[in-house]
C-alpha positions in Angstrom: -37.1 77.2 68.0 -36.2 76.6 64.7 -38.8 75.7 62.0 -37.9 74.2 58.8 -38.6 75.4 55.1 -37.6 75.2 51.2 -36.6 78.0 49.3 -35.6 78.0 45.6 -33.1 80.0 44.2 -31.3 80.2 41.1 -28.2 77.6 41.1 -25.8 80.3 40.5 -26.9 82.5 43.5 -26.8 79.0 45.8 -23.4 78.8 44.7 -21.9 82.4 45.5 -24.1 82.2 48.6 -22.7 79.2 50.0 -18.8 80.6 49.2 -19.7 83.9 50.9 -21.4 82.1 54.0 -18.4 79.4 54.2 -16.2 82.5 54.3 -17.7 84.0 56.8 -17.8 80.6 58.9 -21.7 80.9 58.9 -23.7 78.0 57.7 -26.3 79.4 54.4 -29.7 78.7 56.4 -28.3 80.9 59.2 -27.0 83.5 56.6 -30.6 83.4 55.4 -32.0 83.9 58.6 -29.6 87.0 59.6 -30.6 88.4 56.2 -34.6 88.3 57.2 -34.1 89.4 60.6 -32.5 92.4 59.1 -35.2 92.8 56.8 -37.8 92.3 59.0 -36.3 93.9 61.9 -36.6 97.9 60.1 -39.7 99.2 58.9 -39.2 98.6 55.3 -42.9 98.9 53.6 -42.1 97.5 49.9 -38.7 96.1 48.8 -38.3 99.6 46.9 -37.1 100.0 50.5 -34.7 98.3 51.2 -31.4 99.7 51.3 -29.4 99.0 48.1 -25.8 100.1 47.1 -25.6 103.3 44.8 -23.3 101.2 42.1 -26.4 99.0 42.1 -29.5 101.6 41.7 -27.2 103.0 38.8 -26.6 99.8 36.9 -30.3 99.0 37.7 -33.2 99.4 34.4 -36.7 99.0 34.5 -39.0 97.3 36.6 -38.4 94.7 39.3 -39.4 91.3 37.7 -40.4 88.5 40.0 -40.7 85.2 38.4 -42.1 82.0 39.7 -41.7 78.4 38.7 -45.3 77.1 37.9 -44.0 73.1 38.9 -46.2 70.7 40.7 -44.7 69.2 44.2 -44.1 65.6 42.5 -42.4 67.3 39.3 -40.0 69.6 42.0 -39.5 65.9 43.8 -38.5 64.2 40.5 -36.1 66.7 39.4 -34.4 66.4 42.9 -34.2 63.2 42.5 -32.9 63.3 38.6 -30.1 66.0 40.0 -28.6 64.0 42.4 -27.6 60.7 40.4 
């Protein structure tokens, strides 16, 4: 059964993501959910984990940085709604 939910994700990364998943004649949401199942489907205990090409541990610095967007539901709605007109 499939269950709905909203992600956000930078614009740019939408973008690329939706060219790679067209490619690959796989709609984004079920890209997504291959990409989790892969995740979730190994025994991967923090994201430090997860398996990352060598080009991109070299080009890598620092700290992982997770950001979040402190935006109320209604302020998320309205600038949906802004976007599309």
């Amino acid at each position: 059964m499939d269950t709905k939910i909203t992600l956000r994700f930078d614009q740019e990364v939408i973008r690329k993501a939706k060219r790679f998943a067209e490619s690959n004649n796989i709609s984004l949401s079920r890209l997504t959910e291959l990409l989790y199942k892969k995740i979730t489907s190994a025994k991967y205990q923090e994201l430090e984990d997860l398996p990352v090409a060598d080009w991109v541990q070299h080009l890598a610095e620092g700290e992982l940085e997770y950001k979040t967007n402190k935006r109320t539901r209604k302020a998320a709605k309205s600038e949906f709604h802004i976007s599309r007109k």
